[in-house]
GUVEX-660510 format. One line per field, with one value per residue: residue number from 0; x, y, z of N, C-alpha, C in turn. Coordinates in Angstrom, 1 decimal. Layout:
# GUVEX-660510
k: (NUM|...) .
n.c1: (X|...) .
n.c2: (Y|...) .
n.c3: (Z|...) .
ca.c1: (X|...) .
ca.c2: (Y|...) .
ca.c3: (Z|...) .
c.c1: (X|...) .
c.c2: (Y|...) .
c.c3: (Z|...) .
END
This chain:
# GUVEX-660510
k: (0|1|2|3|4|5|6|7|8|9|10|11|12|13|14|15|16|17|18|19|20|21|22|23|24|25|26|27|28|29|30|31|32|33|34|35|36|37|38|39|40|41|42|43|44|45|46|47|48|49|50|51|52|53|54|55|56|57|58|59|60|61|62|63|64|65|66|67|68|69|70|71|72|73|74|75|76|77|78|79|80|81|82|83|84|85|86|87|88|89|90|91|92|93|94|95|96|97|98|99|100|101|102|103|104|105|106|107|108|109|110|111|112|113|114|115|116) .
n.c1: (89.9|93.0|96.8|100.1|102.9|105.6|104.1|102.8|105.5|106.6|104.0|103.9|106.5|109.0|107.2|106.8|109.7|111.7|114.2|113.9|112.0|113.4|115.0|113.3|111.7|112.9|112.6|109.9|107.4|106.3|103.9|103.7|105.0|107.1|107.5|108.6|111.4|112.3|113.0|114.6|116.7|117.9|118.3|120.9|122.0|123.4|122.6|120.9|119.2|118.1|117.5|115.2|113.2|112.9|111.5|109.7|108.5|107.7|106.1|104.2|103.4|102.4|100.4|98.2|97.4|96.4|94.2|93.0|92.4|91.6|89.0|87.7|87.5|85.3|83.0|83.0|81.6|84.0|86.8|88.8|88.5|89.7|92.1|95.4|98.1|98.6|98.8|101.2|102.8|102.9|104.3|106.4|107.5|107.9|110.0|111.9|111.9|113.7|115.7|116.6|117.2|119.1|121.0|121.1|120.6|118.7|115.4|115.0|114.8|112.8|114.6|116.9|115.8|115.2|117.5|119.1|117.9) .
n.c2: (76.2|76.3|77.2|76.6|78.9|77.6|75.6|77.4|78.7|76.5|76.6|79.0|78.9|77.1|75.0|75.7|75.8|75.2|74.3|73.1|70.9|69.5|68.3|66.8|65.4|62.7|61.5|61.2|59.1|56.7|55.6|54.9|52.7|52.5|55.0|55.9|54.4|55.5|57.7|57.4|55.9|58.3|60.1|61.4|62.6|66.1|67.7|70.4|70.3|67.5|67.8|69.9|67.9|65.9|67.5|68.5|65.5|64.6|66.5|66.4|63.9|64.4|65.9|64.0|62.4|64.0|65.0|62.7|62.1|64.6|64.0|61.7|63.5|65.1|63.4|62.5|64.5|66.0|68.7|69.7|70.7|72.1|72.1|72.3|71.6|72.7|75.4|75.3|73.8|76.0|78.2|76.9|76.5|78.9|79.7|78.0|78.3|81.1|80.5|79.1|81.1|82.3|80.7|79.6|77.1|74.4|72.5|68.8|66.7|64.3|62.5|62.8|62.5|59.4|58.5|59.1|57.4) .
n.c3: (-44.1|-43.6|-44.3|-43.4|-42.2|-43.9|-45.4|-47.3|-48.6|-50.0|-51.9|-53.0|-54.2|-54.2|-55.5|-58.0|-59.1|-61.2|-61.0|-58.2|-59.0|-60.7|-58.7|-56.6|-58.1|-57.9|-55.3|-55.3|-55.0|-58.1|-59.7|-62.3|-63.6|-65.8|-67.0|-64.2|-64.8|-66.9|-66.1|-63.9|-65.6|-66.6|-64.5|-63.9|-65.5|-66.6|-68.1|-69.5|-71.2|-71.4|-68.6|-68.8|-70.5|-68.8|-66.5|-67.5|-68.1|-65.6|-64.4|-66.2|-65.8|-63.0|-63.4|-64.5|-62.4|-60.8|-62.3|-62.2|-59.4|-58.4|-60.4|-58.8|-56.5|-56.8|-57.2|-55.0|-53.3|-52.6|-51.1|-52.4|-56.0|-57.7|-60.3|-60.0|-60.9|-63.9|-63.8|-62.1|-64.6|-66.5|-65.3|-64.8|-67.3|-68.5|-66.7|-68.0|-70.3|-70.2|-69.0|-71.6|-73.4|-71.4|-71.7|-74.3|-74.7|-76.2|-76.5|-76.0|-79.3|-80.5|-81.6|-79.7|-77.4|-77.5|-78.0|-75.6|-73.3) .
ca.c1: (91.2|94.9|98.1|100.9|103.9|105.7|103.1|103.0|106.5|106.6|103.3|103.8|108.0|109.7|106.9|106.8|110.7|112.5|115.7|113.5|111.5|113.9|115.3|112.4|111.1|113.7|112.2|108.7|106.3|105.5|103.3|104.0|106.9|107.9|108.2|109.4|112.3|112.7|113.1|115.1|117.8|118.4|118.8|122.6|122.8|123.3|122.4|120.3|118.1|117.2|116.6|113.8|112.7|112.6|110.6|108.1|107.7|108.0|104.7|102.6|102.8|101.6|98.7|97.5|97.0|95.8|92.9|92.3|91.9|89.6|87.1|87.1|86.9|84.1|82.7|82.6|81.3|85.4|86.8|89.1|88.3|90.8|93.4|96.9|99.4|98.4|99.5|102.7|103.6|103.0|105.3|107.8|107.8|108.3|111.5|112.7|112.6|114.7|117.2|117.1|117.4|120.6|121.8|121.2|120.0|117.4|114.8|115.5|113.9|112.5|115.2|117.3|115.1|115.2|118.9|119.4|116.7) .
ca.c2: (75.5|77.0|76.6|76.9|79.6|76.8|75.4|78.7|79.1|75.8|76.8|80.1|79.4|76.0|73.8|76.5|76.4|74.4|73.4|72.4|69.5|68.4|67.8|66.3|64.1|61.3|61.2|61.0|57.5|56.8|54.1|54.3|52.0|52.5|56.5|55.5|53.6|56.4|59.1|57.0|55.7|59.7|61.3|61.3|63.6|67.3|68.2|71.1|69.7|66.7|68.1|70.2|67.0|65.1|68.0|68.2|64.2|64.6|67.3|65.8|62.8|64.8|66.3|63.1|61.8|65.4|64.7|61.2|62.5|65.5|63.3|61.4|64.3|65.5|62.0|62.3|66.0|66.5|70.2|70.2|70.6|73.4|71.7|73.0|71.9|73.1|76.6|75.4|74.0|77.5|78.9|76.2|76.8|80.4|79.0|77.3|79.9|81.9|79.6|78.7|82.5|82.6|79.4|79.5|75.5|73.9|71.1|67.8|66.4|63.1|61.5|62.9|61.4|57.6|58.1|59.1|56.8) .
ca.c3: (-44.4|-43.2|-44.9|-42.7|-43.4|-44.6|-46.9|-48.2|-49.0|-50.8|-52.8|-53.5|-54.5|-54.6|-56.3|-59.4|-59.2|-62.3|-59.9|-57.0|-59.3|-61.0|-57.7|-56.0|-59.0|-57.8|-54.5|-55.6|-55.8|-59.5|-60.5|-64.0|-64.1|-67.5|-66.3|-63.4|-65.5|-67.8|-65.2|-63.3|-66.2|-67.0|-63.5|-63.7|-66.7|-66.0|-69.6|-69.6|-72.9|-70.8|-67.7|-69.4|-70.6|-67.6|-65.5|-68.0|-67.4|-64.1|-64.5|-66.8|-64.3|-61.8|-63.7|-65.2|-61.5|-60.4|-62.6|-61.5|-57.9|-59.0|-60.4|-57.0|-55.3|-56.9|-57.0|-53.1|-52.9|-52.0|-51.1|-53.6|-57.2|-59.0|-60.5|-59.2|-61.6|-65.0|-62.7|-61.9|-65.5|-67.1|-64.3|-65.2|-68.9|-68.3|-66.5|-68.9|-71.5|-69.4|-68.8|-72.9|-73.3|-71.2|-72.1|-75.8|-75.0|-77.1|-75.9|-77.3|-79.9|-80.4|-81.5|-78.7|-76.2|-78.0|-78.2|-74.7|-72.7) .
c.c1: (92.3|96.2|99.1|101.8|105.1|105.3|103.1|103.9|106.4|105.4|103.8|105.5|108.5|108.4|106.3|108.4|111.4|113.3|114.8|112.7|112.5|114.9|114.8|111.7|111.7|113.4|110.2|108.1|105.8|104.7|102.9|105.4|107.9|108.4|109.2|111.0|112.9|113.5|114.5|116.8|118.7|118.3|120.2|123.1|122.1|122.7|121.1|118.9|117.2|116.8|115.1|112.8|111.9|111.4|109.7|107.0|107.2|105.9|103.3|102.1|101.9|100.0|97.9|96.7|96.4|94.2|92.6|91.7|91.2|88.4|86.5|86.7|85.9|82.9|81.8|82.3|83.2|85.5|87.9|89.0|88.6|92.1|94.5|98.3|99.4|99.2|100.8|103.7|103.9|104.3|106.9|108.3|108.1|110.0|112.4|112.9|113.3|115.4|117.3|117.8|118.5|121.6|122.4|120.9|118.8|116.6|115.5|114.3|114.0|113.8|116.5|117.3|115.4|116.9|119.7|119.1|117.7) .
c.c2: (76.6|76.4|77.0|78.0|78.4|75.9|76.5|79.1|77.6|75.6|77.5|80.4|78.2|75.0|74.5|77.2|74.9|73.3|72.4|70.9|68.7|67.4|66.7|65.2|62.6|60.6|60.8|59.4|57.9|55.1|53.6|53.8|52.1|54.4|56.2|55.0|54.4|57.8|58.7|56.7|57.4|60.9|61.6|62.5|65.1|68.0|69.2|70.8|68.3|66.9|68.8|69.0|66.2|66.1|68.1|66.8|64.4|65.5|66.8|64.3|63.1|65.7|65.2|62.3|62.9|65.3|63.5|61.4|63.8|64.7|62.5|62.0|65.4|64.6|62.3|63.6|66.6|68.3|70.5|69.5|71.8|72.6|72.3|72.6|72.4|74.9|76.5|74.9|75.2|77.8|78.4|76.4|77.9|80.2|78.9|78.1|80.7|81.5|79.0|80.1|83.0|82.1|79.5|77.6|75.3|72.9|70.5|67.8|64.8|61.9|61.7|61.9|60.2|57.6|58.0|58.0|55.5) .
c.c3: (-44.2|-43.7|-43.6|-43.5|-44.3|-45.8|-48.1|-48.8|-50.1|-52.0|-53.5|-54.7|-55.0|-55.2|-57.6|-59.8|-59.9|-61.1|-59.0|-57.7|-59.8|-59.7|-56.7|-56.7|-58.8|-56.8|-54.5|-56.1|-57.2|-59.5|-61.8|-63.9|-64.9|-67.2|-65.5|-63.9|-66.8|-67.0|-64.6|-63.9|-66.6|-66.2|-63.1|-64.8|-66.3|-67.0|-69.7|-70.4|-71.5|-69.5|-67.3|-69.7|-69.7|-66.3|-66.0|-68.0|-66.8|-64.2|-65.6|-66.5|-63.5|-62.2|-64.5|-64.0|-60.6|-60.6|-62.4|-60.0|-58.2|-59.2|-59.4|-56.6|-55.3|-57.1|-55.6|-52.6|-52.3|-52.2|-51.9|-55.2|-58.2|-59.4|-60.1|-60.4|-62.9|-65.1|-63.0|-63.4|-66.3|-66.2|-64.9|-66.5|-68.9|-67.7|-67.2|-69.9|-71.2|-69.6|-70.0|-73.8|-72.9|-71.4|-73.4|-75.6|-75.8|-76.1|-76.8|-78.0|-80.4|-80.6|-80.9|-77.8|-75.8|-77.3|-76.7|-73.2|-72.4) .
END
């Protein structure tokens, strides 16, 4: 198996980079609708607090259907079976602490969320 340099730059850089998901989360298929409709009503706000919010969605979407296609693809003797994003939310959380660090921002908290949704 070969990655391209391309592939490699988007492993290795932009899909363990804060900015670039919450960027890219808008253009992504969800088939959780009610996500889908959550993500969707609070992509307009620049708000630091919810855009932490929103990429952690955005990532525990993508590792919920991460492991749905693992166990297929060990199901079907498949060639991959390492999860991949569990990787990139560490990276991301590491992110975000930075940027709460230089900010002085908080996450929200629950009844943020409700209030903003």
């Amino acid at each position: 198996m070969r990655i391209t340099a391309s592939g490699a730059y988007y492993w290795r850089y932009l899909v363990r980079s804060f900015a670039y998901l919450d960027l890219v989360y808008v253009d992504t298929p969800l088939d959780d609708k009610r996500l889908a409709e959550r993500l969707g009503d609070v992509a307009h706000i620049v708000d630091l607090s919810v855009r932490f919010d929103r990429v952690r969605s955005f990532l525990e979407y993508l590792q919920k259907r991460e492991a749905d296609e693992l166990i297929m693809a060990i199901q079907r003797d498949g060639a991959y079976r390492t999860p991949l994003v569990p990787e990139i939310r560490a990276q991301i959380e590491v992110q975000i602490e930075e940027i709460r660090l230089k900010t002085g921002v908080s996450d929200l908290d629950e009844s943020d969320t409700a209030s903003r949704s």
